[in-house]
Each structure stands twice: as C-alpha cells, then as structure tokens.
N, C-alpha and C positions, 0 to 999 in steps of 0.2 A: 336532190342531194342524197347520196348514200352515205353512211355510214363507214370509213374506211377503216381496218386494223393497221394501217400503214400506219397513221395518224398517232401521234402519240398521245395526243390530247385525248384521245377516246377512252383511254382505259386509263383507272389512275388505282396503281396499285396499294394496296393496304394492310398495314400492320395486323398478327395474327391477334384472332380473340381472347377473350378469358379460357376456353375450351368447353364451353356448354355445348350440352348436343345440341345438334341442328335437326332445324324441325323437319322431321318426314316428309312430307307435304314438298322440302326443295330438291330431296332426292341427293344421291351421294355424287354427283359432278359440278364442273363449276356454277354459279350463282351469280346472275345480274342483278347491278341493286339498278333502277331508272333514281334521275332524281327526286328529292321531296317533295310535292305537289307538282309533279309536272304535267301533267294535265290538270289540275285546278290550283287556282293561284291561292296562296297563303293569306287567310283575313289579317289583319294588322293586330290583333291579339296576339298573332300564336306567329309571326313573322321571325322573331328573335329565336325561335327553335327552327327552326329547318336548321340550321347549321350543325348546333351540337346533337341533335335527333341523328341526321344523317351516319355522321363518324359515329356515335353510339349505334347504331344500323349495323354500319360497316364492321364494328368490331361483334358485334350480336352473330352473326354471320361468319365469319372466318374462325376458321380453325388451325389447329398446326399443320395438317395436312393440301388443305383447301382455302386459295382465299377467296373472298367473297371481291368482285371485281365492278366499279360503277361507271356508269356512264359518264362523259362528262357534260355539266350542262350547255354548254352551248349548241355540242354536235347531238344533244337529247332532244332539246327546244328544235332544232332545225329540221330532224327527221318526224317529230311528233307533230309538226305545220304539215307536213307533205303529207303525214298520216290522216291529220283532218280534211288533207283537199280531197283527197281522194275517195275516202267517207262521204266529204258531201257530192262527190262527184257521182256517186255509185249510190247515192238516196240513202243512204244512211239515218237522216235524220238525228246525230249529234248522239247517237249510243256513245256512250264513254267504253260500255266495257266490249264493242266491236273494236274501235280503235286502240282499246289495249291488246285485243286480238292481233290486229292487221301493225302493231308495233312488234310486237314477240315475233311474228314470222319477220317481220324485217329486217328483226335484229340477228336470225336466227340464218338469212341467207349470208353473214359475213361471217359467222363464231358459232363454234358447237357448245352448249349448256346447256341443262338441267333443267332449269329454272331463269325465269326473272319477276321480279318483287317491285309493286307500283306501289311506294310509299306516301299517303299524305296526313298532313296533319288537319284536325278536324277540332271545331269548338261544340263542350257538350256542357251538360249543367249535370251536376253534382249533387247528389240528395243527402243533403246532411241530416243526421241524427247523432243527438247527444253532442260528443265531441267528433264524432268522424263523418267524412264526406266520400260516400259511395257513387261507383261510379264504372261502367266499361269492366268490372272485372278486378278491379281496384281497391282500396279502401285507405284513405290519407286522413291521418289525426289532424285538426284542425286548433288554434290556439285561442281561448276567449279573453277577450281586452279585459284589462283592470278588474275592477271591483265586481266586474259581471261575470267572474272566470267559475261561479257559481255553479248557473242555468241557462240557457236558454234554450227561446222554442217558437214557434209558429212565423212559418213564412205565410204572409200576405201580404197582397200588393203589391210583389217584390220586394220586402223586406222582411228581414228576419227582428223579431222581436222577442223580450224575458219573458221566464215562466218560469215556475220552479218542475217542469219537467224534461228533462233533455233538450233536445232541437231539433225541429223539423223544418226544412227551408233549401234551399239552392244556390250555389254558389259558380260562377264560372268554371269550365277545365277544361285543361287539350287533352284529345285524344290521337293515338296515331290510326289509322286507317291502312291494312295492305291488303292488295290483290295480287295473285301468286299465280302466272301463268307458265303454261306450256313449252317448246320451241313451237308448237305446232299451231299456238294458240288455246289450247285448253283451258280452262280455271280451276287449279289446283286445290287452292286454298283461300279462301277470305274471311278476313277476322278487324274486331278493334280491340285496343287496351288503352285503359289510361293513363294517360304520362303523367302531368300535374293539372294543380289547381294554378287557376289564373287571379282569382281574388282572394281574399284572406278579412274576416271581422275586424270592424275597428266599432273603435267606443261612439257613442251616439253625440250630436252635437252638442247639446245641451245637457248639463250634469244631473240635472234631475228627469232627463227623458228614459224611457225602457227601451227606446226603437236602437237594436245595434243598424250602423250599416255595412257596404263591403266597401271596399277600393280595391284598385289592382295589385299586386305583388309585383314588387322587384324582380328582376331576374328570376324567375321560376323555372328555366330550364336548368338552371346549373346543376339542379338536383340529379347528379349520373345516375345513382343507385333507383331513383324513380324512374329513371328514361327506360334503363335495362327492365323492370319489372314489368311497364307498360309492355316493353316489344316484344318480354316472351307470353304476355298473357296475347297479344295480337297474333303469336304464331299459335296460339294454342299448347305453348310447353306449361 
C-alpha cells in the first residue's frame, strides 16, 4: 500500500499556531507530523495523552505562514507494516530508527517537505526535591497532603517518606520523545521534554504513620501550558 495525496484522509489539515518560532532542526518548508507512538504502542499510563499531545504538536508546529501537516493514522499504521516487512525482509533486525529512515523516504516519494517528526510518548520517573519534581528538562511544583505540607524526604523502597528536610524521591511522568528526519532519511534532530507528572502525594494510610504514598492523577494531560513547555524543551527551543 502506498501512501496516496489523492486520499483525503491522508493529510488532515491544521489550525495555525501560537507563532513561536520553529525549531531549526525542521527547516523553513512544510512539516510532517507521523502519529503519536506510531511505531511503539502507547503504555496504558500515558494512553489518555496521545490525543491532546498530538493537536498540542500540531499547533507547536504551525505557523501563520506554514502549517504543520499529519499523517492520518490509519494510512500511517499501514504504510509503517510494509515499512517493517521490508526491514525484516532486508535483515534489518528490528532497527527502529532504520525504519524511520525507509518511512521518510516513503513518505517523501509522494510530497515534497522539509522535515517529518516521529512523536512518542514515553514514561519516566521524576526526582523530586523539596517541593518540585525534576525531570527531561522540566521542573513541576508538586503539592504535599495535609498536615505534612511541612517536609518531606527520603525515597526508599519506593516510597517517599517525612523528614524535616525537603524531599528526595520519585514520582511517575510522561515524557514526549521526537525524532526529526530528512526526506532522504537523515536524523536531524532528537530530543525529550517532560510533559507531566503521572502520580501526585497523598497522605499516608494511617494518621499516625510518616510513609506519604503516591496514586495516579486524574487527567494530567489537560495541563496545555505543560504539554507546550515539554515540546519546546523536546525541540530544543
């Protein structure tokens, strides 16, 4: 299956950005976005952001001049199978960033552009001190439960526990991941930044215990203004 521009499904055009400059790295002509983990599937943490990641991509990307144009996933998923058959056909051995190669030209025999951008999301852990949770380039304030909103400190054993000095410990977070190739295949640019945290302190079971623990957060992509921060620290702006 190729790729056709006839297709309309292929290309789904996109509202212009905020106007931030575009990072060097994609050069001044159009821009392919691939979809969000399209070559690796999305862990079920971080599943609920491909979507708003994506269109925050998309708008990251476009300009008033230029829009940033993506693939759509069906006809991405179909062409990036034939990319690995022929990978493995050709001894490959399951390179990922060959078959982003042998995509880019693929994609580059049916449209002329600049650039295309392989986005996924990626789970990382987070090294909290004090109150913030550093991380890919990032740095998110973190909130401490009730009565403990004090101190804390020391991760062991996976769990973070009081002290009356700051905090030291780990907490979940998505990161985005992109690889920035060629038409010809080249590797332009590869970067991460961190979106959000995935878990968040909660107070400890027992009222007289010191052990905080974590649970997941609600909704954690909704955070725009984090999504935008990650992807320009991931372009390197």
């Amino acid at each position: 299956m190729l790729l056709g521009l006839g297709a309309v499904a292929l290309w789904l055009a996109v509202p212009a950005g905020s106007g931030e400059l575009r990072p060097a790295a994609l050069g001044t002509g159009r821009v392919v976005v691939a979809p969000v983990n399209l070559a690796v599937r999305a862990v079920p943490e971080v599943e609920s952001g491909v979507d708003p990641v994506w269109r925050a991509l998309l708008a990251y990307l476009s300009s008033e001049q230029r829009h940033a144009v993506a693939l759509a996933r069906p006809d991405a998923g179909a062409l990036w199978n034939e990319v690995m058959a022929e990978e493995k056909k050709a001894g490959g051995g399951g390179d990922l960033y060959a078959a982003y190669r042998r995509f880019a030209r693929r994609v580059a025999e049916q449209a002329e552009f600049a650039s295309i951008v392989f986005p996924t999301l990626v789970t990382r852990s987070a090294r909290v001190y004090g109150r913030i949770a550093d991380w890919d380039g990032v740095h998110r304030p973190i909130e401490v439960p009730g009565r403990f909103n004090d101190s804390i400190d020391a991760f062991r054993e996976g769990r973070i526990w009081l002290d009356r000095h700051g905090a030291q410990g780990e907490l979940a977070a998505a990161s985005l991941h992109v690889a920035v190739f060629s038409p010809t295949g080249d590797l332009l640019r590869e970067g991460r930044g961190g979106l959000v945290l995935l878990q968040e302190l909660a107070p400890p079971a027992k009222p007289d215990e010191i052990e905080l623990t974590t649970v997941m957060r609600r909704n954690p992509f909704e955070a725009s203004d984090q999504l935008r921060e990650g992807i320009r620290v991931a372009f390197g702006n």
